[in-house]
PDB file of N, CA, C and O in Angstrom, chain B, residues numbered from 101:
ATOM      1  N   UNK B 101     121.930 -30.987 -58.469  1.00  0.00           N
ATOM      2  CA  UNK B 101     121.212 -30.360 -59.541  1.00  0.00           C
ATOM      3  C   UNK B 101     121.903 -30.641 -60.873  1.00  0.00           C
ATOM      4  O   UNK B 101     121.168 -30.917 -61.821  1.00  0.00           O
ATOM      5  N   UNK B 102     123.363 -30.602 -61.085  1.00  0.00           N
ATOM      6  CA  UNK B 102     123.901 -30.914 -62.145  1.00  0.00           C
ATOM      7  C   UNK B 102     123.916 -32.250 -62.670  1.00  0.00           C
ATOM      8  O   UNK B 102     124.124 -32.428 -63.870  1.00  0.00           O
ATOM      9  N   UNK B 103     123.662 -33.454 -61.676  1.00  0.00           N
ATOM     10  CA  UNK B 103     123.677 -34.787 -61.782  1.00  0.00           C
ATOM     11  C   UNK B 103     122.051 -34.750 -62.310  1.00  0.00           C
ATOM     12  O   UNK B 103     121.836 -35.368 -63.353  1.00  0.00           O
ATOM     13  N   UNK B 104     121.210 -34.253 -61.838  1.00  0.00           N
ATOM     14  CA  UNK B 104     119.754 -34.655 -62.803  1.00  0.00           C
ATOM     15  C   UNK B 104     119.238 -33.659 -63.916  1.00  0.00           C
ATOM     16  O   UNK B 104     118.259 -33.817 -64.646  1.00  0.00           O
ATOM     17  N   UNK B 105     120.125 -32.590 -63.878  1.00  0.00           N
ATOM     18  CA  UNK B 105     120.394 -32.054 -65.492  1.00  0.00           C
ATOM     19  C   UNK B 105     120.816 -33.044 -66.614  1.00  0.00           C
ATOM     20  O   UNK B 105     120.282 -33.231 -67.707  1.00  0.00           O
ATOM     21  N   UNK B 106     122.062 -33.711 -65.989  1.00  0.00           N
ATOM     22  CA  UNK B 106     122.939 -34.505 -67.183  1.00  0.00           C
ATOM     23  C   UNK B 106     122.040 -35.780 -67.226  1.00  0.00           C
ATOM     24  O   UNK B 106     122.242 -36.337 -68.305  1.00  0.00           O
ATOM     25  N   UNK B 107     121.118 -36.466 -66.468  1.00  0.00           N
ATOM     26  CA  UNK B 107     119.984 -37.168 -66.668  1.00  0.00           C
ATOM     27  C   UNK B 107     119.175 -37.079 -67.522  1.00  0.00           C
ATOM     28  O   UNK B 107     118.913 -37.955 -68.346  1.00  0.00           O
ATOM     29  N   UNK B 108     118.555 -35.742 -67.410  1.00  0.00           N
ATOM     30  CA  UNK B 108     117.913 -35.380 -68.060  1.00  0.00           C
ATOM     31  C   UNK B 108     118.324 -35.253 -69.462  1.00  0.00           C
ATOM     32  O   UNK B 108     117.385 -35.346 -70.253  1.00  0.00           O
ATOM     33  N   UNK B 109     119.381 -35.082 -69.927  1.00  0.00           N
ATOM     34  CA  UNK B 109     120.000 -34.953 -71.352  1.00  0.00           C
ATOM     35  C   UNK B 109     120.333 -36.260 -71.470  1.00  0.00           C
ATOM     36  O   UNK B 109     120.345 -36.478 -72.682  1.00  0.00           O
ATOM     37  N   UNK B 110     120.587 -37.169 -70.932  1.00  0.00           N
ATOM     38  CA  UNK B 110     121.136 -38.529 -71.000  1.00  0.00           C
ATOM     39  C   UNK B 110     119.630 -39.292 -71.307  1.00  0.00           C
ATOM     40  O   UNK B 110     119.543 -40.241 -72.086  1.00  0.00           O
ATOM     41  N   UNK B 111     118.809 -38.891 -70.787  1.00  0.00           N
ATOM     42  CA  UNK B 111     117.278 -39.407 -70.941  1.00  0.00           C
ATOM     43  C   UNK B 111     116.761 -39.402 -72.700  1.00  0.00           C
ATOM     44  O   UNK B 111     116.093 -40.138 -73.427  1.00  0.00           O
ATOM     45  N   UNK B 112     117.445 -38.234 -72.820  1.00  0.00           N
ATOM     46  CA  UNK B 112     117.125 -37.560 -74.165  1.00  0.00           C
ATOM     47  C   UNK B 112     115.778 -36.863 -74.136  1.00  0.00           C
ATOM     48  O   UNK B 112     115.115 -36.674 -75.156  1.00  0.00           O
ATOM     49  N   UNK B 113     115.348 -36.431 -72.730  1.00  0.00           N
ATOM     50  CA  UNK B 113     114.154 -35.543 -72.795  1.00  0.00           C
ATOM     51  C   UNK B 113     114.293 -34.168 -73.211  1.00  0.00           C
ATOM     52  O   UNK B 113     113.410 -33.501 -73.751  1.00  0.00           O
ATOM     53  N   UNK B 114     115.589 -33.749 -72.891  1.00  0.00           N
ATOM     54  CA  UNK B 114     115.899 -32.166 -73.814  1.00  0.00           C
ATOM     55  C   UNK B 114     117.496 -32.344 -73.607  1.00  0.00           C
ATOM     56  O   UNK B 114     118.194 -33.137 -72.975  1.00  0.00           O
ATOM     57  N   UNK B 115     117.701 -31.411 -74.304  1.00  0.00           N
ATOM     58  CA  UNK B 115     119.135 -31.426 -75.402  1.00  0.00           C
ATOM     59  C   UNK B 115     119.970 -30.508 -74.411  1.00  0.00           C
ATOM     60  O   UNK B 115     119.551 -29.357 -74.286  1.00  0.00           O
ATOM     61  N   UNK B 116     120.882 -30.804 -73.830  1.00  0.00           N
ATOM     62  CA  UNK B 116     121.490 -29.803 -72.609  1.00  0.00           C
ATOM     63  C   UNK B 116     123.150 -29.931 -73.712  1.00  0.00           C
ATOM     64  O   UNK B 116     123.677 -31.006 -73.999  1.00  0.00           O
ATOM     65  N   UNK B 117     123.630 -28.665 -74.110  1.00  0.00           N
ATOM     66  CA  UNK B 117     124.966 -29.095 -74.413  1.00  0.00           C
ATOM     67  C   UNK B 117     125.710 -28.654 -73.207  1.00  0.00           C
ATOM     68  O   UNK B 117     126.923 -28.820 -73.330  1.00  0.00           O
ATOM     69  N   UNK B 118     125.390 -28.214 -72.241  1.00  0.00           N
ATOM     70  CA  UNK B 118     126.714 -28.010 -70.922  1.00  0.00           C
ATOM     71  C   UNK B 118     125.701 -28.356 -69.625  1.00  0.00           C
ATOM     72  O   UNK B 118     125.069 -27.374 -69.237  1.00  0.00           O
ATOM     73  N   UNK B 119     125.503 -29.358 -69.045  1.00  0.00           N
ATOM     74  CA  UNK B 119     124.649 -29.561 -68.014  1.00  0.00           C
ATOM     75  C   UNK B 119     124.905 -28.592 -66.912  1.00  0.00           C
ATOM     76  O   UNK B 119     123.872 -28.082 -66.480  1.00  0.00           O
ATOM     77  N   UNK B 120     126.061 -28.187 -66.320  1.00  0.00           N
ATOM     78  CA  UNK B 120     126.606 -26.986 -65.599  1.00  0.00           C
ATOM     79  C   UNK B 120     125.675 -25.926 -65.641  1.00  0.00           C
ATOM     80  O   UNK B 120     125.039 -25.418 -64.717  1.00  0.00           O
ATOM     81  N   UNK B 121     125.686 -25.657 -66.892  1.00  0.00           N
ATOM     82  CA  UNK B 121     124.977 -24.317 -67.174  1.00  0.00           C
ATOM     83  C   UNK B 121     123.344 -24.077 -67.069  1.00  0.00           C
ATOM     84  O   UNK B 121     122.679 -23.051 -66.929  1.00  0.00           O
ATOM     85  N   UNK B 122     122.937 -25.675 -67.218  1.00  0.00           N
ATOM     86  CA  UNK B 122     121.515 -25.815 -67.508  1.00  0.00           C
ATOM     87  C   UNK B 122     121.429 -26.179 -65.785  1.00  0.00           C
ATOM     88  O   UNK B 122     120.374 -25.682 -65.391  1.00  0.00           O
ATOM     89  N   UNK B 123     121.843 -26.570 -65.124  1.00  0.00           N
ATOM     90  CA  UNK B 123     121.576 -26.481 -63.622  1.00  0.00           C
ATOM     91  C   UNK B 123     121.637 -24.972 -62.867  1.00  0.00           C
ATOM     92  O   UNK B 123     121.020 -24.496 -61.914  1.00  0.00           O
ATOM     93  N   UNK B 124     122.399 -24.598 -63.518  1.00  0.00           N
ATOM     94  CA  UNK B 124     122.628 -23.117 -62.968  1.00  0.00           C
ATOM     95  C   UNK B 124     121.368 -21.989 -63.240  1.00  0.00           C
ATOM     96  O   UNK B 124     121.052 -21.035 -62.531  1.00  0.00           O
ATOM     97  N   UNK B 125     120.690 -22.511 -64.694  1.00  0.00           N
ATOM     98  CA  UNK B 125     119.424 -21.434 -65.074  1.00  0.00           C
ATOM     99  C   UNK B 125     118.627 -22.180 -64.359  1.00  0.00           C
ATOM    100  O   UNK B 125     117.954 -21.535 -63.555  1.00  0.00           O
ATOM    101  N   UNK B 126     118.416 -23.618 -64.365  1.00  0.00           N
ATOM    102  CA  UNK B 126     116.993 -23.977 -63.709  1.00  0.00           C
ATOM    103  C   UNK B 126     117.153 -23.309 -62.101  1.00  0.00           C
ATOM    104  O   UNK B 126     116.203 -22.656 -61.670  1.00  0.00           O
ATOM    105  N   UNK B 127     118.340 -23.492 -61.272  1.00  0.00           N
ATOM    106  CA  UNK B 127     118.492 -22.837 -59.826  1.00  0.00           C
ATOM    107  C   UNK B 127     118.155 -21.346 -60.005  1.00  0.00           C
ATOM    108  O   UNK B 127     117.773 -20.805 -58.966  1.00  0.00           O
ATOM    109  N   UNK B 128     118.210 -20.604 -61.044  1.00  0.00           N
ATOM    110  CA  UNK B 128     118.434 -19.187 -60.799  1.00  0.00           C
ATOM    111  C   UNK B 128     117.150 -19.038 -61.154  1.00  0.00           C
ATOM    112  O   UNK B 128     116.769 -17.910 -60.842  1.00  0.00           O
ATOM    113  N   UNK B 129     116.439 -19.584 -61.592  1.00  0.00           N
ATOM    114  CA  UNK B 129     114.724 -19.634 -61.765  1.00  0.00           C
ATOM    115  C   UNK B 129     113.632 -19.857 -60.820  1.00  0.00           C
ATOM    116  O   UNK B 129     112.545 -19.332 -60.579  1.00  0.00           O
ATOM    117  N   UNK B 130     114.468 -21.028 -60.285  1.00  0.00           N
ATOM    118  CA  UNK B 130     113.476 -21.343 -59.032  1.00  0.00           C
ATOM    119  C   UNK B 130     113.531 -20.857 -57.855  1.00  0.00           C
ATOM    120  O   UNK B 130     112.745 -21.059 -56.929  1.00  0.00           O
ATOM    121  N   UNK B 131     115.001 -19.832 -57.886  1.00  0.00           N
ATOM    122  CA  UNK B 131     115.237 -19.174 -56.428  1.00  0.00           C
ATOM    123  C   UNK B 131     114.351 -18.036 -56.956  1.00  0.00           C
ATOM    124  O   UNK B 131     113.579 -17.443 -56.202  1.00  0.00           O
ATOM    125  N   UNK B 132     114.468 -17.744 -58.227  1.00  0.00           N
ATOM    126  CA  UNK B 132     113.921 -15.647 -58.514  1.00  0.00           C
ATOM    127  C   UNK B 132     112.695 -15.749 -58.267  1.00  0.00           C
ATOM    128  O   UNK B 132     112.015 -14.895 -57.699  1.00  0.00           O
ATOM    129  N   UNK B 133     112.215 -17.115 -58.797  1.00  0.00           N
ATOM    130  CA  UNK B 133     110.227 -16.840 -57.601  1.00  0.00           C
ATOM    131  C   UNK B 133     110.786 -17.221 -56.735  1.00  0.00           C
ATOM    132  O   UNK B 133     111.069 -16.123 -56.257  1.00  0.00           O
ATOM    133  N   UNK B 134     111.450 -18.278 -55.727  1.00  0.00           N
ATOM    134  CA  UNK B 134     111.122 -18.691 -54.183  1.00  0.00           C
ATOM    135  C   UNK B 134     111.373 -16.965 -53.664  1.00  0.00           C
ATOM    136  O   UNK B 134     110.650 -16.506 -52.779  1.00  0.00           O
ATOM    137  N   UNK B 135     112.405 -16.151 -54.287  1.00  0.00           N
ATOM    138  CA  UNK B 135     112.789 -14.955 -53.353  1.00  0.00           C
ATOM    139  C   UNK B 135     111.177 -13.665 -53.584  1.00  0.00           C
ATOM    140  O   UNK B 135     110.512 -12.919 -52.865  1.00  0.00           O
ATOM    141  N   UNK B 136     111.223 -14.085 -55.030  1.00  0.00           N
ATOM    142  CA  UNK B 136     109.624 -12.888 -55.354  1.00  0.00           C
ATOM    143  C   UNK B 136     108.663 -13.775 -54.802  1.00  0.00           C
ATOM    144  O   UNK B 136     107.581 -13.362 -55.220  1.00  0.00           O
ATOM    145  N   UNK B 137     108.488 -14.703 -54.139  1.00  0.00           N
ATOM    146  CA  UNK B 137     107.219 -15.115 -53.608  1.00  0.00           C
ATOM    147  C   UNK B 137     107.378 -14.854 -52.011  1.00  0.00           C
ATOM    148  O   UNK B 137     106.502 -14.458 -51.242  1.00  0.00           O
ATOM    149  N   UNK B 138     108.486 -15.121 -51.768  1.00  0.00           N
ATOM    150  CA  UNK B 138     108.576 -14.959 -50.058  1.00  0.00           C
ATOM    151  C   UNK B 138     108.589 -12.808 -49.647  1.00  0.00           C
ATOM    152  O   UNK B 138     108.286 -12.129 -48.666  1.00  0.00           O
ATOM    153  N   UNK B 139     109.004 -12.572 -50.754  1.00  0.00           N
ATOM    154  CA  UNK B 139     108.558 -11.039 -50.757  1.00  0.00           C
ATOM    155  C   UNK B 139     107.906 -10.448 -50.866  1.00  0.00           C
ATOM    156  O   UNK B 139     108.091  -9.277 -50.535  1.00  0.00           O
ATOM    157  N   UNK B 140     106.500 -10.944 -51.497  1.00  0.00           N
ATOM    158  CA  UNK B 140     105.288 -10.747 -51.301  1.00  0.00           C
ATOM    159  C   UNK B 140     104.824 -10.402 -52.253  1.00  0.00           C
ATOM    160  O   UNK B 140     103.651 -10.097 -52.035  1.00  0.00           O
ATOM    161  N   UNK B 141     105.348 -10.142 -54.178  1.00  0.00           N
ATOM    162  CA  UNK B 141     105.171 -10.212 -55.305  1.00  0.00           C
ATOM    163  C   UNK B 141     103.999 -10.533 -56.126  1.00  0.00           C
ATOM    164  O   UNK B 141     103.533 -10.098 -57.179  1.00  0.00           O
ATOM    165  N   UNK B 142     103.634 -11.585 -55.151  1.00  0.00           N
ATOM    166  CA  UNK B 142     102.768 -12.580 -56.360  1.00  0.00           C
ATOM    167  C   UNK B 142     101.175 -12.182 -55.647  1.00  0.00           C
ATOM    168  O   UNK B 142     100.118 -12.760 -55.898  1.00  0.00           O
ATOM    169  N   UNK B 143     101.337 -11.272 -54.904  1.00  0.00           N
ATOM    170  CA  UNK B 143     100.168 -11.286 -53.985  1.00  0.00           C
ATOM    171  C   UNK B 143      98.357 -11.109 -54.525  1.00  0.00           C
ATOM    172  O   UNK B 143      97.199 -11.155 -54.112  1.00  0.00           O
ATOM    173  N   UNK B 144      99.206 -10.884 -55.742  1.00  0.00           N
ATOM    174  CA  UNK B 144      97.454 -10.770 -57.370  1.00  0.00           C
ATOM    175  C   UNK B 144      97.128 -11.933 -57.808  1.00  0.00           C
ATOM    176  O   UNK B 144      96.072 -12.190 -58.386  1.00  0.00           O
ATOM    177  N   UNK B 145      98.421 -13.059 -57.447  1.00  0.00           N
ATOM    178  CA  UNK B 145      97.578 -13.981 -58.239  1.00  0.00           C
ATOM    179  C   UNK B 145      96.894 -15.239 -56.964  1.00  0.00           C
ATOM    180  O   UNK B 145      97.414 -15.335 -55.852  1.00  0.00           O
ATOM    181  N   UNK B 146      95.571 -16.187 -57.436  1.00  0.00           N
ATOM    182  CA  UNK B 146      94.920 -16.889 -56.363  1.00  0.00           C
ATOM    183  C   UNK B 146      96.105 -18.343 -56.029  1.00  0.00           C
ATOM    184  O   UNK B 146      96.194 -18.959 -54.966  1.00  0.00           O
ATOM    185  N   UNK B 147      96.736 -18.536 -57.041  1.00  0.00           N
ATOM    186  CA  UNK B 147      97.852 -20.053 -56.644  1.00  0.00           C
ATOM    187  C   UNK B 147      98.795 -19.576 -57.967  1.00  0.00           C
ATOM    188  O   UNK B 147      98.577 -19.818 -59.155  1.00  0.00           O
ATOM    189  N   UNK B 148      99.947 -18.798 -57.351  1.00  0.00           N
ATOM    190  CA  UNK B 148     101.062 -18.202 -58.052  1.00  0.00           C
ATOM    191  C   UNK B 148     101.935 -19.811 -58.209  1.00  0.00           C
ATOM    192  O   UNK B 148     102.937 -19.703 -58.917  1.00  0.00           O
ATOM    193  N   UNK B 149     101.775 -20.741 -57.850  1.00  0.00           N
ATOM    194  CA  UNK B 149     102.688 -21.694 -58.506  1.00  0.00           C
ATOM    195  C   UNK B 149     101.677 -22.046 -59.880  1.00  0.00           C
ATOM    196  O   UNK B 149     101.796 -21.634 -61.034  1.00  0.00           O
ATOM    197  N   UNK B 150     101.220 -22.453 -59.618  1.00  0.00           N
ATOM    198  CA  UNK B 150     100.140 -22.772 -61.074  1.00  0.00           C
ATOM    199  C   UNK B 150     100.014 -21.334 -62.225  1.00  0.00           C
ATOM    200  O   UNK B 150      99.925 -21.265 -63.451  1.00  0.00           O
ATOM    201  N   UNK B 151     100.042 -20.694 -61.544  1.00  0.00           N
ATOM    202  CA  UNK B 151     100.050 -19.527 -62.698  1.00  0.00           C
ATOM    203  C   UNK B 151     100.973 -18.791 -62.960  1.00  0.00           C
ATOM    204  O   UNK B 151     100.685 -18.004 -63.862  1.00  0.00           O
ATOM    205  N   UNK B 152     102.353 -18.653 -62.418  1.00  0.00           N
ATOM    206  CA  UNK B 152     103.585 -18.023 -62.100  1.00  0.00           C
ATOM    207  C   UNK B 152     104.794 -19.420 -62.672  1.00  0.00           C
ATOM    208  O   UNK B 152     105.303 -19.792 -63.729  1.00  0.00           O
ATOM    209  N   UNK B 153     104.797 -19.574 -62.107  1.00  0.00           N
ATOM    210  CA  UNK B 153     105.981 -21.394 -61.291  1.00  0.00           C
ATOM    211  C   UNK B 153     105.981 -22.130 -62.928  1.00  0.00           C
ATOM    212  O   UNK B 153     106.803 -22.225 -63.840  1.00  0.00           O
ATOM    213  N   UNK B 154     104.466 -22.597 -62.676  1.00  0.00           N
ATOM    214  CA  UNK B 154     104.449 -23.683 -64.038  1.00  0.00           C
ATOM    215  C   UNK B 154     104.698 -23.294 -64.937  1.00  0.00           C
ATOM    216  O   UNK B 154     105.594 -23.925 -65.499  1.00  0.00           O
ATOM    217  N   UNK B 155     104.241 -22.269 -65.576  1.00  0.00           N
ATOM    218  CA  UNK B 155     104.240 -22.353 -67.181  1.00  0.00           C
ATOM    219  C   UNK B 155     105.388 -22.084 -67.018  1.00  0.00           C
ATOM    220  O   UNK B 155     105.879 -23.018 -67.651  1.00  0.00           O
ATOM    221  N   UNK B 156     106.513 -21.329 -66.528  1.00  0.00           N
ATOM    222  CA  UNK B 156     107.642 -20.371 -66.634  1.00  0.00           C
ATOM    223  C   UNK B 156     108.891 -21.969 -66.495  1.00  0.00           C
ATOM    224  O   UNK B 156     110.090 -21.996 -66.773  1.00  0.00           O
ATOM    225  N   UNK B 157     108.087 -22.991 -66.024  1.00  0.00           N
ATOM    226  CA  UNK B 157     108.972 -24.305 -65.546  1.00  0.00           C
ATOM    227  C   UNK B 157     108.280 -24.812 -67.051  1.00  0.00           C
ATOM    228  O   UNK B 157     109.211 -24.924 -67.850  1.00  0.00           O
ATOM    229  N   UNK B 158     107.499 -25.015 -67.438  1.00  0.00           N
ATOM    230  CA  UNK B 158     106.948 -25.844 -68.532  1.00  0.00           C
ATOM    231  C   UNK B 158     108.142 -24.227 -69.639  1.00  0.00           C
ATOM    232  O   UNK B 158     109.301 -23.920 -69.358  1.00  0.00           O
ATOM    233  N   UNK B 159     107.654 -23.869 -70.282  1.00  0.00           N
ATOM    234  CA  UNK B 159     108.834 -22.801 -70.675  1.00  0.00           C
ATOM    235  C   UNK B 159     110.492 -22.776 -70.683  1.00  0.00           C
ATOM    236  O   UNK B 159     111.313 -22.352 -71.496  1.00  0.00           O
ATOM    237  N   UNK B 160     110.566 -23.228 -69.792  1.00  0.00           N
ATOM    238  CA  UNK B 160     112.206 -23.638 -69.400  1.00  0.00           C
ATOM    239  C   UNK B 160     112.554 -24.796 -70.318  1.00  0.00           C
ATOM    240  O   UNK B 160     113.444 -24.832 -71.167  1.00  0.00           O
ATOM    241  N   UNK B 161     111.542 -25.882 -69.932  1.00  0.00           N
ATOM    242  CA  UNK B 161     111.701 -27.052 -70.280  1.00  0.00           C
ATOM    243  C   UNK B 161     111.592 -27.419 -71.633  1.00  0.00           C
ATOM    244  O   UNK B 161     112.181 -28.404 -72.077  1.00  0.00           O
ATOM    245  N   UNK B 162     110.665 -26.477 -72.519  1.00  0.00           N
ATOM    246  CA  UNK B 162     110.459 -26.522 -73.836  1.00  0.00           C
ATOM    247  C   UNK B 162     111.746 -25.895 -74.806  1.00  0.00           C
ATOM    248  O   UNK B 162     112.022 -26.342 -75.919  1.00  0.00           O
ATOM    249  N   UNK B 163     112.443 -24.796 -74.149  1.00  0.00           N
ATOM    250  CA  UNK B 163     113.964 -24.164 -74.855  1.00  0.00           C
ATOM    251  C   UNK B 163     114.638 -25.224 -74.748  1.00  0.00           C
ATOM    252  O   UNK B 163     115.491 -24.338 -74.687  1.00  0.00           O
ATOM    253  N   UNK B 164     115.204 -26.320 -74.652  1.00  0.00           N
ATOM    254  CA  UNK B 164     116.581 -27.147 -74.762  1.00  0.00           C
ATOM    255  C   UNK B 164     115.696 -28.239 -75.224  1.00  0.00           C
ATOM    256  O   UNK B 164     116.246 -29.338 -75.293  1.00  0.00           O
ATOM    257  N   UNK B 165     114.283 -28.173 -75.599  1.00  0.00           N
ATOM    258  CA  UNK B 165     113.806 -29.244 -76.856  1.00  0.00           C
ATOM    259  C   UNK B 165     112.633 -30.099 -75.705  1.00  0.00           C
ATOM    260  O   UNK B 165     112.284 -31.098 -76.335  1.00  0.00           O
ATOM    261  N   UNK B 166     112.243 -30.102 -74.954  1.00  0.00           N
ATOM    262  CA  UNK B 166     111.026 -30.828 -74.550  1.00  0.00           C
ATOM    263  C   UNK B 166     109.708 -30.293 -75.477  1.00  0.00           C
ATOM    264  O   UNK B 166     109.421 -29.330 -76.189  1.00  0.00           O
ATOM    265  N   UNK B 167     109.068 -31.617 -74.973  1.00  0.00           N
ATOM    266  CA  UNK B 167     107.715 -31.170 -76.019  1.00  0.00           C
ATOM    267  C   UNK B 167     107.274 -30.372 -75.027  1.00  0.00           C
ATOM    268  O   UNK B 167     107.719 -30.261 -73.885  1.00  0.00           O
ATOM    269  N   UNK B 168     105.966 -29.584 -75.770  1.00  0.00           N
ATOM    270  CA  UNK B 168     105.289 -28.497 -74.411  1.00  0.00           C
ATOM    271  C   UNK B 168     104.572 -28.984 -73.873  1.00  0.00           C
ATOM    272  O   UNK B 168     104.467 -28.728 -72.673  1.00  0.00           O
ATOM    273  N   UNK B 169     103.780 -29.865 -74.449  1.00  0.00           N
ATOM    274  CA  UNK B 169     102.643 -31.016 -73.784  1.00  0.00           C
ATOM    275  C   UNK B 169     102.670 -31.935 -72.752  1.00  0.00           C
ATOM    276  O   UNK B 169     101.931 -32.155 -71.792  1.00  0.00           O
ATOM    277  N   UNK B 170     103.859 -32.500 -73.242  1.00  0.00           N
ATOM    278  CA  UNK B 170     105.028 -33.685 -71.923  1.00  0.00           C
ATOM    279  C   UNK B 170     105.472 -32.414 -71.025  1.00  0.00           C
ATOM    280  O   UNK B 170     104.809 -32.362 -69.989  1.00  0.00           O
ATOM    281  N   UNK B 171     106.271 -31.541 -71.133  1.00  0.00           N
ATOM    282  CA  UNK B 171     106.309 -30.808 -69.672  1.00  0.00           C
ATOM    283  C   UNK B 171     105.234 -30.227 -69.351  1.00  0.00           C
ATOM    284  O   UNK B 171     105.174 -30.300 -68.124  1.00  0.00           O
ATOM    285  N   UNK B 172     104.267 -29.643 -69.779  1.00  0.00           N
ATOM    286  CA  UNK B 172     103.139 -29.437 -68.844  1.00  0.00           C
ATOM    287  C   UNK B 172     102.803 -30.628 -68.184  1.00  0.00           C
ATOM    288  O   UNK B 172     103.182 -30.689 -67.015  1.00  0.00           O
ATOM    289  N   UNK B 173     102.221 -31.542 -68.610  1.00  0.00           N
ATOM    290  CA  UNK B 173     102.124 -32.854 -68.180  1.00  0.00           C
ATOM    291  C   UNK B 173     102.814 -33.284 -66.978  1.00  0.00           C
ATOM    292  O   UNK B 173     102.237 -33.772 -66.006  1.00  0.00           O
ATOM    293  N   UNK B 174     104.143 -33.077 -67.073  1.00  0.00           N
ATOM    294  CA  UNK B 174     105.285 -33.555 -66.014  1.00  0.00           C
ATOM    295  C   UNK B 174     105.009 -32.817 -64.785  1.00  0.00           C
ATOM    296  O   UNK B 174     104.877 -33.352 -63.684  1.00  0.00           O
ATOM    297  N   UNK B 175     104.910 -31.281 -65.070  1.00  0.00           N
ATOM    298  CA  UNK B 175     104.955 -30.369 -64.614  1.00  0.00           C
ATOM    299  C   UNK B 175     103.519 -30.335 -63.195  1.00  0.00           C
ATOM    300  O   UNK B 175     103.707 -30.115 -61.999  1.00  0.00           O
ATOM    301  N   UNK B 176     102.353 -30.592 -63.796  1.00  0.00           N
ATOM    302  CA  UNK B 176     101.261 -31.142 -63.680  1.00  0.00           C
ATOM    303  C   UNK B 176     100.856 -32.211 -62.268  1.00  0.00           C
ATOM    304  O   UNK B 176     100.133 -32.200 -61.272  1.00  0.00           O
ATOM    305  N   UNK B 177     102.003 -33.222 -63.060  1.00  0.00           N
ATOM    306  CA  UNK B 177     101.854 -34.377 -61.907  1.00  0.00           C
ATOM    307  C   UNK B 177     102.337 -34.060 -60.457  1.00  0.00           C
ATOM    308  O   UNK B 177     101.685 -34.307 -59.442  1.00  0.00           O
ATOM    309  N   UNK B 178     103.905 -33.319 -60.510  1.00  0.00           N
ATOM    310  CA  UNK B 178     104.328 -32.737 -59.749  1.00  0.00           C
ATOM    311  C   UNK B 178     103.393 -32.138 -59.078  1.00  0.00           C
ATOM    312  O   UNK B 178     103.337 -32.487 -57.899  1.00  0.00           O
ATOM    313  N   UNK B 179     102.687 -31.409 -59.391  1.00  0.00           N
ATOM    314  CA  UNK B 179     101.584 -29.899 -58.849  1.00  0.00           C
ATOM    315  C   UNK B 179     100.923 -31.650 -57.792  1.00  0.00           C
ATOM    316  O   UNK B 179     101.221 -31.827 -56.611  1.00  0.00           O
ATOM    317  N   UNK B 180     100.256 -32.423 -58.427  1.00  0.00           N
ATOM    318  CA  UNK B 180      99.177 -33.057 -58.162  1.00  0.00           C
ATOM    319  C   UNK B 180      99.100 -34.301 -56.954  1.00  0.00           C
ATOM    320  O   UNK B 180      98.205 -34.714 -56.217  1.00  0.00           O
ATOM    321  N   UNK B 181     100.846 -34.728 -57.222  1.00  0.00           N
ATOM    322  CA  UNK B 181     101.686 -35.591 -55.868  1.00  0.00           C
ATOM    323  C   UNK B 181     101.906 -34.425 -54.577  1.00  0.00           C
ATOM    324  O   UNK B 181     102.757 -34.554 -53.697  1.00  0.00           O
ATOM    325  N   UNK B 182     101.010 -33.358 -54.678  1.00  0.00           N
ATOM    326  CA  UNK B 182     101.877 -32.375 -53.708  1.00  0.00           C
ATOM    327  C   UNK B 182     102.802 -31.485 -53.794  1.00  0.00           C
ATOM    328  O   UNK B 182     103.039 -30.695 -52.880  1.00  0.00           O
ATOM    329  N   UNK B 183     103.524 -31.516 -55.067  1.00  0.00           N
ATOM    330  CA  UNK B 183     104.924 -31.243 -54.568  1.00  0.00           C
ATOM    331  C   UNK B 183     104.920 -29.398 -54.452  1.00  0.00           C
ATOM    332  O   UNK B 183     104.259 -28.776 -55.284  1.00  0.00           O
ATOM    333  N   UNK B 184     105.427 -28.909 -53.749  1.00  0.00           N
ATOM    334  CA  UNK B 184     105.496 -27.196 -53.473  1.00  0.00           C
ATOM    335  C   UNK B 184     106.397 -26.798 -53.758  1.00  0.00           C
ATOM    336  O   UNK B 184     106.846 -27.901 -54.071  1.00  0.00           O
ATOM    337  N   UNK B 185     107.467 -25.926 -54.044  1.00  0.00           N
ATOM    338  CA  UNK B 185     108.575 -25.222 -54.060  1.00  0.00           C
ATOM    339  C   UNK B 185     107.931 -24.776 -52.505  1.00  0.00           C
ATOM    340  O   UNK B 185     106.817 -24.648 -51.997  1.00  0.00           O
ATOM    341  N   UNK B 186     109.493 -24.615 -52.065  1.00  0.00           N
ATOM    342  CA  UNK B 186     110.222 -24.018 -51.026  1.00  0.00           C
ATOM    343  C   UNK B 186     111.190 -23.219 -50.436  1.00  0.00           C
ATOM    344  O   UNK B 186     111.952 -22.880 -51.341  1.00  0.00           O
ATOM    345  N   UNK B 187     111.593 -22.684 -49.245  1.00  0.00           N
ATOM    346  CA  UNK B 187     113.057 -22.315 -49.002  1.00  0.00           C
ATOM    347  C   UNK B 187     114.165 -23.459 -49.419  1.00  0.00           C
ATOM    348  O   UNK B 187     115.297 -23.354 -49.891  1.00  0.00           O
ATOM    349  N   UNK B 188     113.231 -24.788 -48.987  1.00  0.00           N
ATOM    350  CA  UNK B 188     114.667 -25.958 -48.630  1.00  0.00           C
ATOM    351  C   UNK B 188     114.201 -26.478 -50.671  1.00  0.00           C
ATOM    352  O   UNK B 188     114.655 -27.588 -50.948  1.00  0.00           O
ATOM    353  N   UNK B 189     113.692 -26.018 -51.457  1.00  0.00           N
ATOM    354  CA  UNK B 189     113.415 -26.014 -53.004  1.00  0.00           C
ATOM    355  C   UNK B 189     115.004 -25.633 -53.560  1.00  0.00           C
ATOM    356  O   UNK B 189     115.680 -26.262 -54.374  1.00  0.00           O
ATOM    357  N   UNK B 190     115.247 -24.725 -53.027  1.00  0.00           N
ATOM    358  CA  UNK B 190     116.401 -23.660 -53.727  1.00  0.00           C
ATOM    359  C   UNK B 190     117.944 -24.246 -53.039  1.00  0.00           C
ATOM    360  O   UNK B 190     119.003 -23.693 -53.338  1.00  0.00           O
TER     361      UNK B 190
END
């Protein structure tokens, strides 16, 4: 996780000044839904990754300087190749 943080700042897609730290919020994000979704939390909404997950991941991605458009976008494709969060996510 810390090796495609510092990518990600090395990319120059957003501005990470301690990659450590920016691996550590994106993990502590994606476990606090994997744990509120496997607990049964989200149970109001019809596809809690799309309406929960994304924006809050598109959101993340926009604080250390991504555009909002390109991470929705990114965010998006992900949704659209399949990809799910998981237990084996976290």
């Amino acid at each position: 996780m810390i090796e495609a943080a510092r990518r990600l700042g090395a990319a120059g897609e957003l501005t990470l000044e301690d990659p450590n730290a920016a691996a550590g919020a994106l993990w502590s994000f994606v476990h606090g839904y994997i744990t509120l979704e496997l607990a049964g939390h989200f149970t109001e909404f019809a596809d809690p990754v799309r309406q929960v997950l994304l924006p809050m991941g598109v959101t993340f991605c926009v604080g250390p300087g991504a555009d909002r458009a390109s991470a929705l976008a990114s965010h998006e494709a992900a949704l659209q190749q399949g990809w799910r969060p998981g237990p084996e996510t976290v």
